[in-house]
C-alpha positions as CSV (number, residue, x, y, z in Angstrom):
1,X,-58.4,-24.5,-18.7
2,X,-56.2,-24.5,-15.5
3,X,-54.3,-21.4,-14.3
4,X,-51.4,-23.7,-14.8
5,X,-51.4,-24.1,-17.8
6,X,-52.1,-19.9,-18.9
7,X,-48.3,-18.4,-19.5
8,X,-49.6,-14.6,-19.9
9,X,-52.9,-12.7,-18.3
10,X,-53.5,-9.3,-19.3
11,X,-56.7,-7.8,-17.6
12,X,-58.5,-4.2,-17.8
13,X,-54.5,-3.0,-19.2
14,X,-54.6,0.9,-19.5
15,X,-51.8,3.1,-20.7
16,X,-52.6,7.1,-20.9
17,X,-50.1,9.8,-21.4
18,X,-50.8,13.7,-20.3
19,X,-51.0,15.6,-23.9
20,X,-51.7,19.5,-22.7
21,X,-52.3,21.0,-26.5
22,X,-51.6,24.5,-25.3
23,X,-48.6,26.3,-22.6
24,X,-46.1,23.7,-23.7
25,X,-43.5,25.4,-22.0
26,X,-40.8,23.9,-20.0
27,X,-42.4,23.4,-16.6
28,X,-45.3,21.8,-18.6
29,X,-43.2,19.3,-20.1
30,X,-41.4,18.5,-16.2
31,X,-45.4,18.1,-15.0
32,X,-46.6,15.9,-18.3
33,X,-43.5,13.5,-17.7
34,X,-44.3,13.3,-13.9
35,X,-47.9,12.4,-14.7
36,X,-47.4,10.2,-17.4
37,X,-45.1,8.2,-14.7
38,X,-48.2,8.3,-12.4
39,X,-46.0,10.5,-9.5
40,X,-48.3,13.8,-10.2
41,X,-52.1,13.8,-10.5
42,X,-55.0,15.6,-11.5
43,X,-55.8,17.0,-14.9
44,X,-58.6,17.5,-17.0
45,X,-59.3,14.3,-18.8
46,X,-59.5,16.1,-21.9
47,X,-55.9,16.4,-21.6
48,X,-55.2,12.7,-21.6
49,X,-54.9,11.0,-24.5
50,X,-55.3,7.1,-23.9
51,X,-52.8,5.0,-25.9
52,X,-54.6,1.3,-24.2
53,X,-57.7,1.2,-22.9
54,X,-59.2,-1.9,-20.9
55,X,-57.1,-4.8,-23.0
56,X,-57.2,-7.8,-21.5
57,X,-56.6,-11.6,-23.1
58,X,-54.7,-14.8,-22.4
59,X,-52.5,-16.9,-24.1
60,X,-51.6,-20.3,-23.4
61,X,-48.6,-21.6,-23.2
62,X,-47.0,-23.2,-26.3
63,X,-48.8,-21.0,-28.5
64,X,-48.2,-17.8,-30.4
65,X,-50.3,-14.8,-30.8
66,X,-50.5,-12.5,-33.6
67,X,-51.2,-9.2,-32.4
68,X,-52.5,-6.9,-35.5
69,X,-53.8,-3.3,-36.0
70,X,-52.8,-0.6,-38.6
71,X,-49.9,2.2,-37.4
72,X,-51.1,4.2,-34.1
73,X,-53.4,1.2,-32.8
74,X,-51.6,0.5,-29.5
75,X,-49.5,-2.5,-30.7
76,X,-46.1,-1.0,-29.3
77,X,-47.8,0.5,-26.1
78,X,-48.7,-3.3,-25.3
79,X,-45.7,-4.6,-26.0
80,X,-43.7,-2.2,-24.1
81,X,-46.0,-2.8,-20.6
82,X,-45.6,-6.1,-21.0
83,X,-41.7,-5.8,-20.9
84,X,-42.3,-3.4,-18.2
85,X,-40.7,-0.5,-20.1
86,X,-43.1,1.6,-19.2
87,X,-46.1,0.9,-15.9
88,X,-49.9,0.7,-16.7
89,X,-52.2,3.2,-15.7
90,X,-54.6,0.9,-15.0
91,X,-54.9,-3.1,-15.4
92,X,-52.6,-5.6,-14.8
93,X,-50.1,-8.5,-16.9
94,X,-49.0,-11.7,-15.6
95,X,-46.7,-13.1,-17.4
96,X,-45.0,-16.1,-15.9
97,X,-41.3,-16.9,-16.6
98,X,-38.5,-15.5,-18.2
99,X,-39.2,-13.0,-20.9
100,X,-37.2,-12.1,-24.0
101,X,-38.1,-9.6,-26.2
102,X,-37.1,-7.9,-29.6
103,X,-38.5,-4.6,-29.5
104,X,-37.3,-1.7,-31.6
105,X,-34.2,-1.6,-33.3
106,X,-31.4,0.0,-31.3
107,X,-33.3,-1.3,-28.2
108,X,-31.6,-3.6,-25.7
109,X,-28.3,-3.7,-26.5
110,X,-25.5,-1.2,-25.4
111,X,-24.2,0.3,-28.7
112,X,-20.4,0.8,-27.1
113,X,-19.9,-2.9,-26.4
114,X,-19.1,-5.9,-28.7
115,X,-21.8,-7.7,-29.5
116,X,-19.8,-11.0,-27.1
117,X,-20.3,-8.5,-24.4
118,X,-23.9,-7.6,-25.2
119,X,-25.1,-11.4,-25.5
120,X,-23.5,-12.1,-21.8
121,X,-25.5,-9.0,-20.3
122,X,-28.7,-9.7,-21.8
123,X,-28.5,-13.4,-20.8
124,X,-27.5,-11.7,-16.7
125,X,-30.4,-9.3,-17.2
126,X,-32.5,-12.3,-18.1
127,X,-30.9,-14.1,-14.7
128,X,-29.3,-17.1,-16.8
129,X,-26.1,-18.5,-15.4
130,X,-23.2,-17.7,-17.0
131,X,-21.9,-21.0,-17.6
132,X,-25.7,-21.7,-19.6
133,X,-24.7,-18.8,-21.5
134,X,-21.2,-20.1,-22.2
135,X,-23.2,-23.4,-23.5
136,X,-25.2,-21.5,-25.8
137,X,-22.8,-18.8,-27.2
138,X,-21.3,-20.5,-30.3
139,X,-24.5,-21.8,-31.4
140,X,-25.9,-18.6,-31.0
141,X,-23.5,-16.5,-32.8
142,X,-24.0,-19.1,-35.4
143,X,-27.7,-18.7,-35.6
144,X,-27.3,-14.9,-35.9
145,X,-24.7,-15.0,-38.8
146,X,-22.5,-12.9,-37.2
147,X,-19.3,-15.0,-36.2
148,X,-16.7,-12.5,-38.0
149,X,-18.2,-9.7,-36.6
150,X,-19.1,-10.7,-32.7
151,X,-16.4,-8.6,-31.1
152,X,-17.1,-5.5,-32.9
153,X,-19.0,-2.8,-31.4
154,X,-22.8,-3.3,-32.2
155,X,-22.9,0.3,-33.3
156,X,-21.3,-0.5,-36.1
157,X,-23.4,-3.4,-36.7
158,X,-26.1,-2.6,-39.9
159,X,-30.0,-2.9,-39.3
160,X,-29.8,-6.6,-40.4
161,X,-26.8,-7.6,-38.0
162,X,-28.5,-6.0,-34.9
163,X,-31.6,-7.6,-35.6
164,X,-30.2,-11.2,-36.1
165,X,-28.2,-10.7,-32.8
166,X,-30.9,-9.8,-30.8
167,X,-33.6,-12.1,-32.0
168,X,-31.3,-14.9,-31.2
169,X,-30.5,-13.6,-27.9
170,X,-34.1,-13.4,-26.8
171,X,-34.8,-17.2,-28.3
172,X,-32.1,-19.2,-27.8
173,X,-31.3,-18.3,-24.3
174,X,-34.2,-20.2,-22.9
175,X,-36.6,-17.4,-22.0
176,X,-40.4,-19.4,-21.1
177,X,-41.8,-15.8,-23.1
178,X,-40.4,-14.2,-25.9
179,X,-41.9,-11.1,-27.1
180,X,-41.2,-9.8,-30.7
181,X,-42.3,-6.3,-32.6
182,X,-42.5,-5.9,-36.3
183,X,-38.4,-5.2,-36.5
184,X,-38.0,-9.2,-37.0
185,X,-39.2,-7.8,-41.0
186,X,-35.7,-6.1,-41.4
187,X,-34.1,-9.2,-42.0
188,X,-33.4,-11.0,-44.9
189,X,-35.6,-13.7,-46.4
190,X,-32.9,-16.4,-45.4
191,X,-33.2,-14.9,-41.7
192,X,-36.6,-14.8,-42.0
193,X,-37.1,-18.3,-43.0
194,X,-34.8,-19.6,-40.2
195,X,-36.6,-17.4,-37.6
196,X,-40.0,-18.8,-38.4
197,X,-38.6,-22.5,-38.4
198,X,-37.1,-21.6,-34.8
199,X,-40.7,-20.2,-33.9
200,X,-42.3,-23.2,-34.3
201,X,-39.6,-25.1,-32.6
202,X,-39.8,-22.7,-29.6
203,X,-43.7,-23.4,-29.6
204,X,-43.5,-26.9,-29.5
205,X,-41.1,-26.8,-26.8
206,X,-44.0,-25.5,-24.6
207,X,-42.6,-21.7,-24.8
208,X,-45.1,-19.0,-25.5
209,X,-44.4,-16.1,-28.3
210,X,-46.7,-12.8,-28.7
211,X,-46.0,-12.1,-32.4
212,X,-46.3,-8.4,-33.9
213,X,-46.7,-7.5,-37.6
214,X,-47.9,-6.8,-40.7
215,X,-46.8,-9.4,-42.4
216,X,-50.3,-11.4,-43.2
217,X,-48.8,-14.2,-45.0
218,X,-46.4,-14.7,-42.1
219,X,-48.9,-14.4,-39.4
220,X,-51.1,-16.8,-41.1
221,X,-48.1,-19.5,-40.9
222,X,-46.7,-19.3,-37.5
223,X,-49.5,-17.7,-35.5
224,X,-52.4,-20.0,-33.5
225,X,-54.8,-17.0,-32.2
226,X,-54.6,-13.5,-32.6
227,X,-56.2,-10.3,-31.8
228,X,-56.7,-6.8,-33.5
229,X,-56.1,-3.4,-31.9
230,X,-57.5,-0.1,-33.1
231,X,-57.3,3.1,-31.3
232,X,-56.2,1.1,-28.5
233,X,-58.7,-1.2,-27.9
234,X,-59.0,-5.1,-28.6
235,X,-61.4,-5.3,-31.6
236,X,-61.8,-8.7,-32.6
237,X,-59.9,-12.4,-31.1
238,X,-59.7,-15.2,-32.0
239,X,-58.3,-18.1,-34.6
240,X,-56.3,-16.8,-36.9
241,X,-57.8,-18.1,-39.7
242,X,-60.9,-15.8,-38.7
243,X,-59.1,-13.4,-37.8
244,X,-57.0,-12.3,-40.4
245,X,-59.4,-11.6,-43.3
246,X,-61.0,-8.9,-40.7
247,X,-57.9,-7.5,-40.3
248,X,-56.9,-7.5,-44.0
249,X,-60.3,-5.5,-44.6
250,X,-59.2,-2.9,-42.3
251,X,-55.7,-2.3,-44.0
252,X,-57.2,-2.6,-47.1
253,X,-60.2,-0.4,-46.9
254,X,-61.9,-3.3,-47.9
255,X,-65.2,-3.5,-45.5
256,X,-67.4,-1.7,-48.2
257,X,-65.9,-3.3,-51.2
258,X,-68.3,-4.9,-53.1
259,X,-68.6,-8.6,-53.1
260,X,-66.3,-10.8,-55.8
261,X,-69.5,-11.3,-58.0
262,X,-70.2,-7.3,-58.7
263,X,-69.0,-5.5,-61.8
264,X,-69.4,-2.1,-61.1
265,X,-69.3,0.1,-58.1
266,X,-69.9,3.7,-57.2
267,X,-66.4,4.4,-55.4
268,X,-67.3,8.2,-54.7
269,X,-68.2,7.5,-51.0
270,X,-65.8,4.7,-50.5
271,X,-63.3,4.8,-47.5
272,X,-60.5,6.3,-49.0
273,X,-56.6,5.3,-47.7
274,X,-54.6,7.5,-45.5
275,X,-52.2,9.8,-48.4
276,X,-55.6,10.3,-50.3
277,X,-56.0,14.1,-50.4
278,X,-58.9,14.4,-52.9
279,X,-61.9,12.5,-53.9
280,X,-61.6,12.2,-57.9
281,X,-62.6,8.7,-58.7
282,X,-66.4,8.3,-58.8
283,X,-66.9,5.3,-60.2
284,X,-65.8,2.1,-61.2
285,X,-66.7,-1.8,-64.3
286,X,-65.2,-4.5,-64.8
287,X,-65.4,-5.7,-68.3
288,X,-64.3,-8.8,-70.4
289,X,-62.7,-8.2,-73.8
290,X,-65.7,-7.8,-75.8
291,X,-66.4,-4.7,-73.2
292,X,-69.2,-6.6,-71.5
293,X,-70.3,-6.7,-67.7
294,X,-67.8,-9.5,-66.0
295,X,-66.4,-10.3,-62.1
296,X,-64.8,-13.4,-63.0
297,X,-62.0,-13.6,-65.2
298,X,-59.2,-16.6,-67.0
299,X,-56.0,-16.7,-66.9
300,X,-54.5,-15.6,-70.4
301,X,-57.5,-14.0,-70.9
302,X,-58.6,-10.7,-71.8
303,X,-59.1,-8.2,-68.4
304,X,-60.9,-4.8,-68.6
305,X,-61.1,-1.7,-66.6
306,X,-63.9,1.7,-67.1
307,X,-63.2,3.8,-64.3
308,X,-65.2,7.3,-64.6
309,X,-63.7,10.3,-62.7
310,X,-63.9,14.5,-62.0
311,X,-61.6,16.9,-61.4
312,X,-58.4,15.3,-62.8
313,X,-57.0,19.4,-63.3
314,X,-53.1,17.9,-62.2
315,X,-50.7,18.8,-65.1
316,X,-49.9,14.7,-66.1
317,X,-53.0,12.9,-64.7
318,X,-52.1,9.2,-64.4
319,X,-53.7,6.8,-63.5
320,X,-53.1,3.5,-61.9
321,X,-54.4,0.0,-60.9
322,X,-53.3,-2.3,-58.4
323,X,-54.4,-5.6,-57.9
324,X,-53.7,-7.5,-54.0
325,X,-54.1,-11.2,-53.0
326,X,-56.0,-12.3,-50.2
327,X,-53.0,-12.1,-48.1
328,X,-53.0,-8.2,-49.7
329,X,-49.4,-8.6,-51.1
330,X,-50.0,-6.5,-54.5
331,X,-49.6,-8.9,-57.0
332,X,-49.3,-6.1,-59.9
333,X,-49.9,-2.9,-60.7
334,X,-50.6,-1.2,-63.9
335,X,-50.2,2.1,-65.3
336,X,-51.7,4.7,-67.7
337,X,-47.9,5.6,-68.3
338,X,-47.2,2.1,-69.3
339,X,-48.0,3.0,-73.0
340,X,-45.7,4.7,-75.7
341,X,-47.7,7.7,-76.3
342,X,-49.0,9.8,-73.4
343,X,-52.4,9.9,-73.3
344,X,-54.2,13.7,-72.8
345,X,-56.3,12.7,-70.2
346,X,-59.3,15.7,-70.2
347,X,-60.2,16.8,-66.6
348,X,-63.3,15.0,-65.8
349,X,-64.2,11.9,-67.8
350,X,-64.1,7.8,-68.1
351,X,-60.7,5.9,-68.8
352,X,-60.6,2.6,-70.3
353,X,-57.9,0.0,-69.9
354,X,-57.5,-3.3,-71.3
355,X,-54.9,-6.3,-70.0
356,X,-54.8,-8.7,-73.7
357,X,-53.1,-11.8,-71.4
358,X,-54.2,-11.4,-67.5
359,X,-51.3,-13.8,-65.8
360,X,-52.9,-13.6,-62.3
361,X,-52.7,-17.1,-60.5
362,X,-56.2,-19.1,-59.3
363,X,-58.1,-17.0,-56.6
364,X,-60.1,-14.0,-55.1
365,X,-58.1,-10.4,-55.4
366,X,-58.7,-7.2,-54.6
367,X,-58.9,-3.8,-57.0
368,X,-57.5,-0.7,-56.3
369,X,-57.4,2.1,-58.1
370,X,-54.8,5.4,-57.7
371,X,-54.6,8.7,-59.6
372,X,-51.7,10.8,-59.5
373,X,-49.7,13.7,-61.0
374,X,-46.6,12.0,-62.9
375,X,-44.3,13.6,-65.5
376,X,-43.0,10.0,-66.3
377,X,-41.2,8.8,-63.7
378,X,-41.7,7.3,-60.5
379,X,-39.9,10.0,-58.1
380,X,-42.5,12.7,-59.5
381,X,-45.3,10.3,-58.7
382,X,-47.4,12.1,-56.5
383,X,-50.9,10.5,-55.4
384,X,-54.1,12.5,-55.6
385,X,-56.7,10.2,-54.7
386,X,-56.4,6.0,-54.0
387,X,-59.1,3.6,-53.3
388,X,-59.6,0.2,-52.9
389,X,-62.9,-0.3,-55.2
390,X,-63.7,-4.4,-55.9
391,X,-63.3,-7.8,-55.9
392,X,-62.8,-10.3,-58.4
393,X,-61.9,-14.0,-59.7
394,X,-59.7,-15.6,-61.5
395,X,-59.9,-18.8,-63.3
396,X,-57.3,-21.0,-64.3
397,X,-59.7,-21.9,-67.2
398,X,-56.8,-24.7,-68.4
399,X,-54.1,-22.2,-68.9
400,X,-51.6,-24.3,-67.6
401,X,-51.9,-28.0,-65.8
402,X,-50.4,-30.1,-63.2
403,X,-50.9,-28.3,-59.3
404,X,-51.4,-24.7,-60.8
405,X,-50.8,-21.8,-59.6
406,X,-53.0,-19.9,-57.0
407,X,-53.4,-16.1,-56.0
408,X,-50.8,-16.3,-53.5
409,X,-47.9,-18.0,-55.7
410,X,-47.3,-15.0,-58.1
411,X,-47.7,-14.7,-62.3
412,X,-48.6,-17.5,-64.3
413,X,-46.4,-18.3,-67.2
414,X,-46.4,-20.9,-69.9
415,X,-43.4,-23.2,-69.9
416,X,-41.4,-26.0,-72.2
417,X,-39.6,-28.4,-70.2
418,X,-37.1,-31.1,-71.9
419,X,-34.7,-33.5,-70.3
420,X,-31.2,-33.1,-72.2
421,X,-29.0,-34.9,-70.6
């Protein structure tokens, strides 16, 4: 591939900040900002903590790159050097054009002026013309929604408003880059449904985006490549069809979860997720209605939980199942508290639960399992221990016709349908 035809080079890209853990007194805090902006040296390197470490990748242009990695990875860090926010330690970016970016909310707008004012100095910052700015502002203010409200102060402006403004800002004012962080999720669906229609426009236009989030569904639409941080390093690159189900095992806690054909598992040892405090839940079956051995279920069909545990001693033990899709949207959750009567759950044991009509679309999903103290409500839910335990299918089996439903569409319901008119 030509140089030509690369729109962003990052290679060796470093970030570290000065962390002293002890002294933090006043003149400390002077000499850690003056090292973390590289104008005082020397330290002991146990007193750096590195927030990037040797990233480099490159994306062509007239694509867009999902960046990925759970909370803490780097993904802001990178983001930020690239906008030049803050400088590298070590590495470099080229990125070649005009750059927008959507950042963090409350980032790149100045909250005492209108938001008419704030769209002309981002466009000047951006070194557009003001008479190209002129051209663009009605359609603009149209994309963002925000026609009543575009001479108010954006202080005043709610999550949603700032976010719509600024997103359309750093796409429609014809910047060859534009460089978006997880805040595009505060919008609404309708936003969120136009933005990803104007992504692809912006792509096939021969513009280049470098896409952060969460969001696996929506990486998996709009996204060409991608590449997965963790602890500041790049992990894994590649397509993001490949890429995503690595990702979605490291969110999940999924990398030791058995395989979909397995119907039991000994979760004792199992990664646990972050809140976890205690390690209760030992052991897990998957059963059919008749209480046999079963990893592959139908839909409308009996589903069947055993799930032994130790040292349930909370006051109102509950327990609780949660079932993702491959995208690892939860799809449902179920609770011991569901029932009429409570249940006097003893403090080490095995707990049985049964679904009579499992209304799970066509697919692969993922089990989790949580146990909690809750008096019966869900602001006195507190979570003891939570782990993602198994896999397992789901069959249609005939439960309804026509195109289905599949793992990512939602419940499966039987329907009549009658023309009356």
């Amino acid at each position: 591939m030509h140089d030509t035809e690369i729109a962003i080079t990052v290679e060796g890209l470093g970030k570290r900040y000065y962390t002293p853990q002890r002294n933090k007194c006043k003149r400390n805090r002077v000499l850690s900002h003056l090292r973390n902006m590289g104008i005082v040296k020397g330290a002991q390197e146990e007193d750096y903590f590195w927030a990037l470490r040797d990233v480099s990748f490159e994306v062509p242009r007239g694509q867009i790159l999902g960046i990925m990695g759970k909370n803490g990875s780097g993904k802001s860090t990178l983001l930020k050097l690239l906008t030049g926010v803050t400088p590298p330690t070590t590495g470099r970016a080229v990125l070649k054009g005009r750059i927008g970016s959507l950042l963090e909310v409350g980032t790149g707008f100045h909250p005492d002026m209108s938001g008419r004012e704030n769209v002309f100095m981002s466009g000047t910052l951006l070194g557009i013309p003001k008479a190209e700015i002129r051209a663009k502002f009605d359609e603009l203010v149209a994309f963002a929604g925000i026609e009543e409200f575009i001479d108010m102060p954006v202080k005043r402006y709610s999550s949603g408003m700032y976010v719509r403004l600024a997103y359309a800002v750093a796409s429609m004012l014809q910047s060859d880059i534009l460089i978006l962080d997880e805040v595009l999720a505060v919008g609404d669906s309708a936003f969120q449904d136009k933005a990803r229609k104007n992504m692809k426009e912006i792509v096939s236009s021969g513009r280049t985006i470098l896409f952060v989030s969460h969001n696996a569904r929506l990486l998996s639409q709009i996204c060409t490549k991608g590449i997965i941080l963790d602890r500041g390093e790049v992990t894994h690159a590649g397509h993001i069809a490949e890429i995503l189900p690595i990702y979605l095992r490291k969110i999940l806690n999924i990398d030791d979860v058995s395989a979909g054909d397995c119907t039991e598992a000994y979760i004792g040892d199992m990664p646990r997720f972050e809140h976890a405090e205690r390690n209760i839940l030992k052991k897990i079956w998957l059963i059919n209605g008749n209480g046999n051995p079963c990893s592959t279920f139908k839909t409308g069909a009996p589903f069947g939980v055993r799930i032994q545990y130790e040292g349930a001693d909370m006051p109102f033990p509950a327990f609780e199942l949660f079932i993702a899709n491959e995208f690892g949207e939860r799809v449902t959750t179920i609770s011991s508290t569901h029932v009429k009567e409570p249940l006097l759950i003893p403090e080490n044991g095995v707990i049985q639960c049964f679904v009579d009509d499992l209304r799970l679309g066509e697919g692969m999903y993922n089990l989790g399992l949580d146990i909690a103290n809750c008096s019966g409500t869900a602001a006195t839910y507190t979570s003891f221990d939570s782990v993602m335990a198994l896999k397992f299918k789901v069959h249609l089996n005939g439960y309804v016709t026509g195109m289905g439903v599949t793992s990512t569409q939602g419940a499966v319901h039987k329907s009549r349908w009658e023309v009356i008119a």
